[in-house]
C-alpha positions as CSV (number, residue, x, y, z in Angstrom):
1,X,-31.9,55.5,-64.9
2,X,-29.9,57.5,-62.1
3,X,-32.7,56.5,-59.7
4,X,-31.8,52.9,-60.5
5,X,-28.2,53.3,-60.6
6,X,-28.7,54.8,-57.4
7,X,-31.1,51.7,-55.8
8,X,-27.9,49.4,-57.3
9,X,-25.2,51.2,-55.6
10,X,-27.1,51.6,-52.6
11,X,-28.2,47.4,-52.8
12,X,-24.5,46.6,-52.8
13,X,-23.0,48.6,-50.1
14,X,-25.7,46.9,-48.1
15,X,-25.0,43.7,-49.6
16,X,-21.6,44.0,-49.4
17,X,-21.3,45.4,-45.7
18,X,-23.5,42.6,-44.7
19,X,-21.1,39.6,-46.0
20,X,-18.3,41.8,-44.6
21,X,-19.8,41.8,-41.3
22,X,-21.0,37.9,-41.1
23,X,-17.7,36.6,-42.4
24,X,-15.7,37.9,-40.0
25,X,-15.0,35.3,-37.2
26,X,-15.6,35.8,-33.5
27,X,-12.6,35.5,-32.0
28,X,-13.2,35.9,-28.8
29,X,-13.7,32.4,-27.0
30,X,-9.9,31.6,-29.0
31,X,-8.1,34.5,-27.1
32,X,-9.8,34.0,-23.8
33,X,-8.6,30.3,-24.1
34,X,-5.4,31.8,-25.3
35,X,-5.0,33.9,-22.0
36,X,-6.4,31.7,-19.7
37,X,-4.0,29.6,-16.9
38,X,-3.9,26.1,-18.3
39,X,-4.2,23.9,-14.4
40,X,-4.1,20.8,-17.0
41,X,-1.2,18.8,-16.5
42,X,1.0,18.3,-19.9
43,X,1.0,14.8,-19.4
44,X,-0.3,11.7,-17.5
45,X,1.6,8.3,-17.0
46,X,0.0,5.6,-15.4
47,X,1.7,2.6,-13.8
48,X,5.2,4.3,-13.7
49,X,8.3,3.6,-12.4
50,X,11.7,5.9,-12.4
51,X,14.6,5.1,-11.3
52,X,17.5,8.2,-10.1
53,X,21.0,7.4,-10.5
54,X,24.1,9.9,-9.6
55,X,27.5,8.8,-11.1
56,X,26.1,5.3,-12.6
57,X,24.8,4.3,-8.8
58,X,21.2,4.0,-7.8
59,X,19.9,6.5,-5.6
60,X,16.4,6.0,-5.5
61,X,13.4,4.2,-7.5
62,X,9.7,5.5,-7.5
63,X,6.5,4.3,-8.1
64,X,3.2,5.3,-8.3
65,X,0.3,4.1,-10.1
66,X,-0.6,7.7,-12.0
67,X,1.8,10.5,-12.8
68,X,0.6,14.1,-13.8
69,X,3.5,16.4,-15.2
70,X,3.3,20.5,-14.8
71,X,6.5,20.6,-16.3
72,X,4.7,23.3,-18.2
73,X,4.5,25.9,-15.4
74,X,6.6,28.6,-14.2
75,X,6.7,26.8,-10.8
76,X,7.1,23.1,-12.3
77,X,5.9,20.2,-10.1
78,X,5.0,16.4,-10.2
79,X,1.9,15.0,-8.7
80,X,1.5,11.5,-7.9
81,X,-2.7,11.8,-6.5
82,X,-3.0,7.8,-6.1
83,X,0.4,7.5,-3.8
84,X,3.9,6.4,-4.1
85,X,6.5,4.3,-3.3
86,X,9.7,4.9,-3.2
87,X,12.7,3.3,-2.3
88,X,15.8,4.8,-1.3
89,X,19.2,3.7,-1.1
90,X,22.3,4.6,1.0
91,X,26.1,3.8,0.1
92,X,26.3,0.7,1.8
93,X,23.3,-0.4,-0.9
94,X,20.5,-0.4,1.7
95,X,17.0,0.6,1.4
96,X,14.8,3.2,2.9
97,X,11.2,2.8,2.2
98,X,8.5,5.8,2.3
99,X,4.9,4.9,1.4
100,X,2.3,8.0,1.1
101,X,-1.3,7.8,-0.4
102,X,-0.2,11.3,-1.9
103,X,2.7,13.1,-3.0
104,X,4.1,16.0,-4.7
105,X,7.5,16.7,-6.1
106,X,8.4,20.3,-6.6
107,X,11.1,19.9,-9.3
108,X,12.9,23.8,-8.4
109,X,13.2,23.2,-4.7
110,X,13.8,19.4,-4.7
111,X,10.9,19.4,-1.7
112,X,8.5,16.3,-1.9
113,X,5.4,16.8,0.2
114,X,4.4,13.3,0.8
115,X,0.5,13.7,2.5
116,X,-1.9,10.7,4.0
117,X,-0.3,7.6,5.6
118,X,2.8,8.8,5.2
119,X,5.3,6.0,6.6
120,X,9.2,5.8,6.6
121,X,10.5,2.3,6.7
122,X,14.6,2.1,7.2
123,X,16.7,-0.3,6.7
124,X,18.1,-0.6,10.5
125,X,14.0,-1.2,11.7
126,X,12.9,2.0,12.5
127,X,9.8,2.9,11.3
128,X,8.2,6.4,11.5
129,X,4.3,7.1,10.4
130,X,3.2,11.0,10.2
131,X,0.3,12.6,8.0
132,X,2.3,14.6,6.4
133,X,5.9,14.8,5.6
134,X,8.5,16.9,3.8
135,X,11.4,15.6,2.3
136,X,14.4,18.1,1.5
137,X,16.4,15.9,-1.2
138,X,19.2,18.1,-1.5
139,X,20.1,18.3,2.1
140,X,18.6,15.1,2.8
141,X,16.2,16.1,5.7
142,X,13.0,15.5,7.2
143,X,10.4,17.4,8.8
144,X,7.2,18.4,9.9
145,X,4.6,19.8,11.8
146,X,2.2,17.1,12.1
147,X,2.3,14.4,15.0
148,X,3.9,11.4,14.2
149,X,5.5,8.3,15.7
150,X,9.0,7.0,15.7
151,X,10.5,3.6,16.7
152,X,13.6,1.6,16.7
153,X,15.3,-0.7,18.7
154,X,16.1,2.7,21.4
155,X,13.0,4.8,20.8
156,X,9.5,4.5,21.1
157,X,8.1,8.3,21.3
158,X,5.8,10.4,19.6
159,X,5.8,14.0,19.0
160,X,3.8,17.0,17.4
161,X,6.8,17.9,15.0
162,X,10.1,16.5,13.7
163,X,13.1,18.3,12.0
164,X,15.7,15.5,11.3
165,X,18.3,14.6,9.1
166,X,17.7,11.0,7.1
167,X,20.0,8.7,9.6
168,X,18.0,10.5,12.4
169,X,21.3,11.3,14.4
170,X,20.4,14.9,14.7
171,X,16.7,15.7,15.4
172,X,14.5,18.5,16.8
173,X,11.4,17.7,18.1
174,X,7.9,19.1,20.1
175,X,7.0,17.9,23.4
176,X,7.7,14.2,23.5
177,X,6.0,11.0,25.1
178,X,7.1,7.3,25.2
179,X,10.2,5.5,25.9
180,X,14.0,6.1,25.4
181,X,16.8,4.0,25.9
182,X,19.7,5.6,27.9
183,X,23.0,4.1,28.5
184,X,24.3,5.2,31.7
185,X,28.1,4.1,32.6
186,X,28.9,3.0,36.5
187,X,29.2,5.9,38.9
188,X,28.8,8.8,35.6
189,X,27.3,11.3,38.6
190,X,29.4,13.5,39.3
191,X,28.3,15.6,42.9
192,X,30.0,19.1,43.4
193,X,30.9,18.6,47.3
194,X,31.2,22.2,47.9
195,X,27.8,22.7,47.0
């Protein structure tokens, strides 16, 4: 009878260490998922269009046929992989046109990296067309390092980089070729005679 009791007690710990051991969940697949970077965007929008207003006036209106959101992210950005439009407007209530086959709004910094076909269409005619281009919206300038082309009704020049404010008033520039306009008044040379 001992022997049996024994065989019984013995029987169950097994038993009992075997349900133990198969019902307990593998859990390790949740926590790696858990841990892992999520690159997914936290949302998509398709067919969108924003508009930005300051002080009940119109600033600017974007669209772009998808949207991804990484809102989510430490560093929070806006990708627009399909392009974008947007159209910006001045004080007077004129618009500014930039087309790009690619864009990306970097919502801490206020920098839009606009990539592919960029082109820049302003209300006064000029037109400027660069690969790439980076918009500062806060301080309202333009710049950069690829080549790109500019012309008005003054200018027709290209150049390897561009660092300009949005009226293009004030601009830095690489090594430029093409044409420029210069207004010269009667008899402005003035000659140093003691030289």
């Amino acid at each position: 009878m001992q022997y049996l009791v024994h065989k019984l007690t013995k029987n169950a710990t097994i038993i009992t260490f075997i349900i133990v051991f198969f019902s307990c969940e593998d859990n390790t697949a949740l926590l790696m998922q858990i841990n892992t970077f999520n690159e997914n965007p936290v949302g998509t929008a398709y067919n969108i269009r924003m508009t930005y207003t300051d002080s009940a006036n119109i600033k600017a209106k974007l669209s772009a046929p998808v949207h991804l959101d990484y809102s989510h992210l430490s560093f929070k950005y806006s990708e627009f992989p399909e392009g974008l439009k947007v159209i910006f407007y001045n004080e007077e209530k004129q618009e500014n046109i930039v087309f790009a086959d690619y864009g990306i709004l970097y919502n801490q910094t206020k920098i839009v990296d606009l990539k592919g076909n960029v082109v820049l269409l302003s209300h006064d005619g000029s037109r400027l067309e660069t690969s790439q281009m980076y918009w500062d919206a806060e301080k309202e300038w333009l710049f950069t390092e690829e080549h790109f082309i500019f012309q008005n009704s003054d200018y027709n020049l290209a150049a390897n980089r561009l660092d300009t404010n949005k009226e293009f008033t004030k601009f830095l520039t690489g090594k430029l070729s093409g044409t420029i306009a210069v207004k010269e008044k009667k008899d402005s040379i003035i000659i140093d005679e003691k030289l």
